[in-house]
N, C-alpha and C positions, 0 to 999 in steps of 0.2 A: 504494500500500500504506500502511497505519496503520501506527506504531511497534508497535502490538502482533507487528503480522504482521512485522515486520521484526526485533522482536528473536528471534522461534521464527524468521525464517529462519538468523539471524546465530546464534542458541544451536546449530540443527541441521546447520548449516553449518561450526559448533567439533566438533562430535561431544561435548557435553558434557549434563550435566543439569542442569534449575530449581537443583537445591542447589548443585553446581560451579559454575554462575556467579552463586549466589546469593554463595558464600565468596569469587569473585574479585573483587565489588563491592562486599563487607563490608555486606551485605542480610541478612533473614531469605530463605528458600525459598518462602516467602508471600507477600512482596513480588513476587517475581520471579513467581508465580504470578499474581496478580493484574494487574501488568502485562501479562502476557500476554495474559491474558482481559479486559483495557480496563474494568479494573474501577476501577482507580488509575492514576497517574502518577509515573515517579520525578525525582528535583529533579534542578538541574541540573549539579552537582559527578558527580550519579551518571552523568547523558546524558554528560555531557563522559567521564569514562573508559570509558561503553563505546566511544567512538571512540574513545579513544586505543589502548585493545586490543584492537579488531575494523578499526580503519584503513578508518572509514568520516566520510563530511562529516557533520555534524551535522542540517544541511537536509534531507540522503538519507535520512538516520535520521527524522524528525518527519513528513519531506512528502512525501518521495520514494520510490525502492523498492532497497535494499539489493541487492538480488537481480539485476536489470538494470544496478548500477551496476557490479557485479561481470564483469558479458562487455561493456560497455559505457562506451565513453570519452567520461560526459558533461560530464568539464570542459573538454574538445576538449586535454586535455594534452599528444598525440601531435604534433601541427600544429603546437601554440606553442614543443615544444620544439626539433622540427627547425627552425623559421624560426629561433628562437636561435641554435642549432647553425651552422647558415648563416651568421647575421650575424657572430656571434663570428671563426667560421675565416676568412673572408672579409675580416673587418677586418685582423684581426692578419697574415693575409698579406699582405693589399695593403700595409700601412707596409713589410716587405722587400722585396714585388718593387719597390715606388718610391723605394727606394733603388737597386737596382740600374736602374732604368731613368732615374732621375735622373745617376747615372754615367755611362752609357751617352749621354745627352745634350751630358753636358760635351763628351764623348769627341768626338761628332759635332759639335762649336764652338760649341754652344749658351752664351751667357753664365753663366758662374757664381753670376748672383742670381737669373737666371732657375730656374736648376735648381732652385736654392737655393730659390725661392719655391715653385715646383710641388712638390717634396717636401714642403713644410711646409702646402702647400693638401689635399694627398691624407690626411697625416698629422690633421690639422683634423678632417679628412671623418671619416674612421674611427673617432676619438676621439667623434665626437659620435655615430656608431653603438653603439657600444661602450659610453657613457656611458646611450644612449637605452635601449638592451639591457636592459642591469642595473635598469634601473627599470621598465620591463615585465616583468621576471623577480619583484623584488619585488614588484609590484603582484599578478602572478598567485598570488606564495606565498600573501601575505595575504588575496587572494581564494578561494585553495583550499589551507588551509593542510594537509589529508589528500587522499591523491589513493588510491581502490580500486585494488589490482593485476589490471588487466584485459588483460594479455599472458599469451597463452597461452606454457606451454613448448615449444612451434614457435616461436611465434615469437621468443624469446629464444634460443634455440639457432641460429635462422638469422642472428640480426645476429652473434654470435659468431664465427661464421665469416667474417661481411663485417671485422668488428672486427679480427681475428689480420690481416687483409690491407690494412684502414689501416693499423696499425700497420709490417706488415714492409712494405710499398709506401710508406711514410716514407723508412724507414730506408735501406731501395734506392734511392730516389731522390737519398738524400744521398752514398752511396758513390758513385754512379751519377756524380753530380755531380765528385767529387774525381777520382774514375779521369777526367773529360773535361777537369779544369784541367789534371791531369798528362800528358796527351796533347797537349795543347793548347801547354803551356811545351815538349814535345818536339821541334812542328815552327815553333812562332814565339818567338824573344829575348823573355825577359823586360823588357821596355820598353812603356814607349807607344806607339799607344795599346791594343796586342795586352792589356795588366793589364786595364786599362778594362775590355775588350771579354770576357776569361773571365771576372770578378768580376761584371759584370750579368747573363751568363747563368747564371753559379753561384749569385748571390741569387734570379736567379726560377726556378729549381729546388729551392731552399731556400726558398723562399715556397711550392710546390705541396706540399713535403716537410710542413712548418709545417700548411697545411689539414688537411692528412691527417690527423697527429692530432689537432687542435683537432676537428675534425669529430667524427672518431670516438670520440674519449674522451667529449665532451658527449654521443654517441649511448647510448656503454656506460650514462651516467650515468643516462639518459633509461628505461632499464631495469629499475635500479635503483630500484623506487619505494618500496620502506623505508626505503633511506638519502635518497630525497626524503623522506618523511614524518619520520626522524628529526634531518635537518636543519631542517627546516619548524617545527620543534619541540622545539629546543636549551634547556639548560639557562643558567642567568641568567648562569654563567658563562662561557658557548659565547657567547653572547650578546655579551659583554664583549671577547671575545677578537676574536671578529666585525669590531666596530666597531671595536677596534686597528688589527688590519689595514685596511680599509679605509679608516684614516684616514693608516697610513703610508704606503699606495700609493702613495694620491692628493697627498702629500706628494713623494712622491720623483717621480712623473713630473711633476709641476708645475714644481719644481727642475731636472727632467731638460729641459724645453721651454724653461724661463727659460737654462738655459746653452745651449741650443742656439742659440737670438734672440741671447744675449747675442755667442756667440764670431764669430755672422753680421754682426752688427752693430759689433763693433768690430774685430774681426781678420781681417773676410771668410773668416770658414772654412764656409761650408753645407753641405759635406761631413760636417761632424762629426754626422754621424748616429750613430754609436759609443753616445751619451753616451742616447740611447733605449733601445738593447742592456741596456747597464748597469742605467738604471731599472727594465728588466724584469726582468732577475737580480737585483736587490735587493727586490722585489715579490716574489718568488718564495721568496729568503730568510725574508723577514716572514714569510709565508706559514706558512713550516715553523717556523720559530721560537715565532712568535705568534700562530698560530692554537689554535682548539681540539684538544684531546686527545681518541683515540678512547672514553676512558669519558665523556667531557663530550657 
């Protein structure tokens, strides 16, 4: 399709007329008339807002066909978000359940730098997933910095209901988890290595718990594709806020890895996996603090 034929789909697809989206472009009606009819061309401050207010790629607009991009996912966004989805929940739980199965090692006589190390090789792993993630996430904003909402409302009503059951299959899982410690301290003595042995199976029950939402919230998000596009397209100040945060993160878990090494290395503690916990709750602070605000 030509831009012509794209903007009468996108005009007749607003329910609006030549003069209404003449005035929402700050055009004459004859401008938009003649674009129409490929008589003219409008610059490109004006291209750039009709995608900002029809949440269409620019490319789709000039080369491509508005109209297909609409029942059709052709930035493949659907695939790149789930593989994220996957990687994200995937990482962030394996660093818990490898803590609890790093315990569960000691437990079974395993040397304590051994454990020590194998926790900090998993932890390695995940971080450079996690790290690789995030820069395929930006590379894809920046490559599709508007993405067409081409989820039918089927199908967003049907992840909803998957959604209400990550969520409460979380939450179950972690009750789930504390009713089997308290059963568990009922028929063995609080002692070793009986702690050992219900804290490793309580962390990877709290790692399955963990997926779950990770999963499913990046899924909700996945849905979501206005607040993608309104993220994709933050103000200088969102912007600002942005790179705050992302700069305290990366601060505090670095901090959080340097004391981890450090208290292994001089105090033999490798257990002190704690001091990760922490960095993630102080990320998550940042987060709320100094991130952007809903009107930004």
């Amino acid at each position: 399709m030509s831009f012509s034929e794209n903007l009468q789909f996108i005009r007749a697809q607003a329910g609006i007329t030549q003069e209404q989206l003449a005035e929402q472009l700050d055009v004459s009606r004859q401008s938009v008339s003649k674009w129409e009819g490929s008589q003219s061309f409008p610059e490109m401050d004006t291209l750039l807002h009709i995608c900002d207010l029809y949440n269409v790629n620019l490319d789709t607009l000039l080369r491509g066909s508005v109209e297909e991009s609409r029942v059709a996912d052709t930035a493949k966004y659907d695939g790149f978000m789930t593989r994220f989805a996957w990687r994200i929940s995937l990482a962030v739980s394996a660093i818990i359940a490898a803590v609890g199965v790093c315990g569960l090692l000691e437990t079974l006589g395993a040397p304590e730098a051994l454990a020590g190390a194998a926790l900090l090789l998993v932890i390695t792993v995940c971080v450079v997933v996690l790290v690789v993630s995030g820069i395929e996430l930006e590379n894809f904003h920046r490559k599709n910095p508007v993405i067409s909402d081409f989820y039918t409302e089927e199908q967003k009503e049907a992840f909803q209901r998957r959604f209400v059951w990550h969520i409460a299959g979380g939450v179950g899982a972690i009750l789930f988890a504390v009713v089997l410690l308290l059963l568990f301290f009922s028929a063995f003595p609080e002692r070793e290595p009986y702690e050992s042995y219900s804290m490793a199976f309580f962390l990877l029950i709290v790692a399955g718990a963990v997926w779950s939402f990770i999963y499913g919230s990046i899924q909700h998000d996945k849905y979501d594709v206005e607040k993608y596009n309104r993220e994709n397209n933050p103000s200088p100040e969102a912007k600002r806020r942005n790179n705050l945060v992302g700069t305290v993160c990366a601060v505090i878990m670095l901090l959080a890895t340097a004391i981890y090494v450090g208290l292994g290395l001089a105090l033999y503690m490798w257990t002190a996996w704690w001091v990760f916990a922490v960095g993630g709750i102080l990320c998550a602070v940042a987060a709320v603090v100094l991130g952007p605000k809903e009107d930004e």
